[in-house]
Each structure stands twice: as structure tokens, then as C-alpha cells.
N, C-alpha and C positions, 0 to 999 in steps of 0.2 A: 504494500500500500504506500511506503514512502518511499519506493522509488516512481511509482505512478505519478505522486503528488510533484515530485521533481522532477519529471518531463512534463506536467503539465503545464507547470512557470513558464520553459521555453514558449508556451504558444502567447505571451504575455501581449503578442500582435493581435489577437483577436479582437473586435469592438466585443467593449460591453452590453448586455441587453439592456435594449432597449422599452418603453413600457409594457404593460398586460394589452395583448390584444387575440382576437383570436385565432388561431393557424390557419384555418381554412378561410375565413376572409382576406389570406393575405395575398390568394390568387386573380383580386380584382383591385390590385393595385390605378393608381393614375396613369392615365395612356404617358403623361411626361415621361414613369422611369422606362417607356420601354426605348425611347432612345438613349438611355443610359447604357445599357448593354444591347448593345442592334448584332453584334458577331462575336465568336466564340476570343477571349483575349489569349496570350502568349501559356502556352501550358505549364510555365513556371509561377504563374500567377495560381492555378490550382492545385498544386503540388507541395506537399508538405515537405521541404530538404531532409529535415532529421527522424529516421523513419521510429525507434523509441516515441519523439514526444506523438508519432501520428498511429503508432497503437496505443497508449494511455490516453486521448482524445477518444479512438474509438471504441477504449475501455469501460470510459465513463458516461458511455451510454444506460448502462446497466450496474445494481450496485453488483460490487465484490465477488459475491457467494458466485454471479453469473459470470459477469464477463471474464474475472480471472482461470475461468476452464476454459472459455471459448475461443472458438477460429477466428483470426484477427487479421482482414485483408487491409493491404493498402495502394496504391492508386500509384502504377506504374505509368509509362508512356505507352502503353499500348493495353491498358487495362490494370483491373485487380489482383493483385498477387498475393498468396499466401504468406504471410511475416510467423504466424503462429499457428501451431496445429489444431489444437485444442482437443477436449473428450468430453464435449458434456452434448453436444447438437446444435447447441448455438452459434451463428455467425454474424460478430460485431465490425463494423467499418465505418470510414466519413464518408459518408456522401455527398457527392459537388452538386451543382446547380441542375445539371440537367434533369434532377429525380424529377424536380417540376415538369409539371402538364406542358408541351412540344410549345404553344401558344402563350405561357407566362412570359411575362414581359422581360423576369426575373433570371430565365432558363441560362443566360452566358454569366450570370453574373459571380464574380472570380471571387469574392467574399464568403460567399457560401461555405460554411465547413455544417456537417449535420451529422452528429454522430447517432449509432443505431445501434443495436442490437436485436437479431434476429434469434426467436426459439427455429426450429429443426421447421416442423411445417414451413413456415415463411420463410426458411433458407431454401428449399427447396421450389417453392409455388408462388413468393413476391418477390425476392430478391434478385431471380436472374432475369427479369425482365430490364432493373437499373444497369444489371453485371451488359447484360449484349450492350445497351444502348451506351453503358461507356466507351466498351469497342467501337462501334459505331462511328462516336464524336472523337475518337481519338486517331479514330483513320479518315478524317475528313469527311464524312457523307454530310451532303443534304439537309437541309431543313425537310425539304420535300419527298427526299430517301427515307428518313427515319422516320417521317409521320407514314407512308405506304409500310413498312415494315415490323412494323411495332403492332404485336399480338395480343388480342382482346384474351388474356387469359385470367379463369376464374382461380382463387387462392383456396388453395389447400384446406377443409376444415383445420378449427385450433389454431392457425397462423397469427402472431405475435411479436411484435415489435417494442422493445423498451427505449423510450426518449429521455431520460431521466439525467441529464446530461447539464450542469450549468454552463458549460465552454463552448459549448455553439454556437453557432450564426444561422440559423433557418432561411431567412431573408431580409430586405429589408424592413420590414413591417414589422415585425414582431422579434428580430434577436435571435433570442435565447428561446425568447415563450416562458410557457410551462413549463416543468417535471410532468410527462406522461407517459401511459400506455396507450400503444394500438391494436386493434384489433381487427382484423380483415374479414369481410363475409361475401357473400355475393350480391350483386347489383340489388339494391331495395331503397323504398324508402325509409330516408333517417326516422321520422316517427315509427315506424313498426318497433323499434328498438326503444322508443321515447326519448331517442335524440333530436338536439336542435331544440326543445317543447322548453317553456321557461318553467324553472325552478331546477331544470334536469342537469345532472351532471357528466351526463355522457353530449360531447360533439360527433357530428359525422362529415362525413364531406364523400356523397356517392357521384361527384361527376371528372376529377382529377384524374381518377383511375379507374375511368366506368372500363368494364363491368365490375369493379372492384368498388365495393363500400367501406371506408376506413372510418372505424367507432374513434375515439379519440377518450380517455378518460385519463384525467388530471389527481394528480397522487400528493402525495402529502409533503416528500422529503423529495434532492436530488439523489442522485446516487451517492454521491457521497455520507447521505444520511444527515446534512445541514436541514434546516425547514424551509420547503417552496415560500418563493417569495411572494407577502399578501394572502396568506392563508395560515 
């Protein structure tokens, strides 16, 4: 744990978050930032140099007990590469911009660090759709290539994703965000779940990755075990 904590210093470049807003509103940003990032910038701009501090970044997706057994990729120039083996099912990584929807105004923007942690089902059933489509952006294709090729696939029952992360950058809208879980189902609407409904504490957002419905449910502590901030 304390050498985690001291690779995570080195990211001391990261912005701080920014205020409470909420994740899935951040894909209707102001048509302005989309000229902020109009093409993809220099790959050194997405690329973490020190590959230590860019596994304990995609550590602390997840508290401890998880991420320290798990497969811990990191973002070569021609894709994802293996840094750690792990044995527990899980696979943690930062995710760049492009996880955004093809159309985010957001998709180029070199800021972006979002670390994750995947349980076994969503390593299998959500996560290789980000894994090709890095390929994809790192061998030059298309705007127009990647929106034709990009597969309407349904996720895995049980598929799970831990955000619980205070070091990230999501976008500009929202930072860091929350401490959450997600949760993957198939295409429905968010009220069947009694997401989105006020008083509820579960969000959804079923159009980013239709056919995919992501529940969104906000936790108590980061992974670190500090207290989410304003709760």
C-alpha cells in the first residue's frame, strides 16, 4: 500500500476534481469544447512515461483486497499490454478518452486518465470493446472506420466495474466525480431499475453504450477508504 501511495505522488500533474456533477450529463457538454479537441493530439500526451505510477493509478480504481490481485494493463503505442498478471478475475487499467461515445465532443481529449476496474464478466463482455477500439485509434483509423466497426455487443450477466478512484480525470465536466460502482445490463429503460427517479440513488445512462445500460451507484468511501466527498 505504501508503495502504491508513492507512485501515486508522481501523477501530482493530474487536475484536481472539479465540482459534484453528474457522469452521464457530462456527455452533453457545450458544442464550444468540441472545438477544443477537433483530432486525436500527439500520443505522448496520452501516455503515462512511468509505467509503476500508471499501475497504482489503475490500482486505485478498486480498494486493496481487489485491485492488489488483479491484471493491471497499461496503454502501449499500439495498445494495452499486460504490466501485471494477477489471480483473482479482475482487470484494472486507465482508460483514455476514446471510452466516450464516437460523437463526445470530449472523445480526443488528452486529459483524460479514468481508472477502472473490471470483475471477470466485464473483462470478458465490456472491456474488449475499449481494448479493439484503442487499436483502432492507435493505428490511425477513421472517425468514420470506427463508428462502421464498432459492435453492438450485449454484456455478460454480473458484469462490474469499480470507479472508486480519487486520481482521475473522467472529463471535463465533472473531474474526478464520485466514488462509484457500475453495473452493466442490457438495453432498458433506466426507471425499470428506478434509476434516474428522484430521491433514487442509483444513475443510469442507457444511450452511450446502447445496447448496453450502465446503472451507476455512488459508494460511501474512495478506495483508499478516505470519505467521498459531500457525503
Amino acid at each position: 500500500m505504501l508503495t502504491r501511495l508513492k507512485n501515486l505522488k508522481r501523477l501530482s500533474w493530474l487536475p484536481r476534481p472539479f465540482g459534484p456533477l453528474l457522469l452521464f450529463a457530462a456527455s452533453t457538454l457545450s458544442v464550444a469544447s468540441a472545438a477544443t479537441y477537433p483530432t486525436m493530439a500527439p500520443f505522448a500526451r496520452y501516455a503515462i512515461p512511468d509505467q509503476a505510477a500508471e499501475i497504482a493509478l489503475a490500482r486505485s480504481a478498486a480498494p486493496p483486497s481487489i485491485s492488489d490481485h488483479a491484471r493491471v494493463l497499461v496503454l502501449g503505442k499500439r495498445g494495452y499490454d499486460t504490466a501485471v498478471k494477477g489471480n483473482n478475475g479482475f482487470v484494472c487499467l486507465v482508460a483514455r478518452s476514446w471510452d466516450q461515445g464516437i460523437d463526445n465532443p470530449e472523445f480526443w481529449n488528452p486529459k483524460i486518465r479514468s481508472p477502472e476496474c473490471f470483475n471477470a464478466a466485464g473483462a470478458r463482455s465490456v472491456l474488449p470493446r475499449y481494448l479493439e477500439r484503442t487499436r483502432w485509434v492507435l493505428a490511425g483509423k477513421s472517425m468514420a472506420e470506427m463508428r462502421a466497426r464498432t459492435k453492438r455487443l450485449a454484456p455478460e450477466p454480473g458484469s462490474v466495474c469499480y470507479m472508486m478512484s480519487k486520481h482521475g480525470y473522467l472529463n471535463d465536466a465533472v473531474g474526478s466525480w464520485y466514488a462509484h460502482v457500475m453495473f452493466f445490463g442490457p438495453d432498458m429503460q433506466p426507471a425499470q431499475w428506478g434509476a434516474n427517479l428522484p430521491g433514487s440513488p442509483v444513475m443510469a445512462d442507457s444511450a452511450a453504450y446502447s445496447p448496453t445500460t450502465i446503472f451507476m451507484v455512488v459508494v460511501q468511501k474512495w478506495s483508499d477508504g478516505t470519505r467521498n466527498r459531500s457525503m
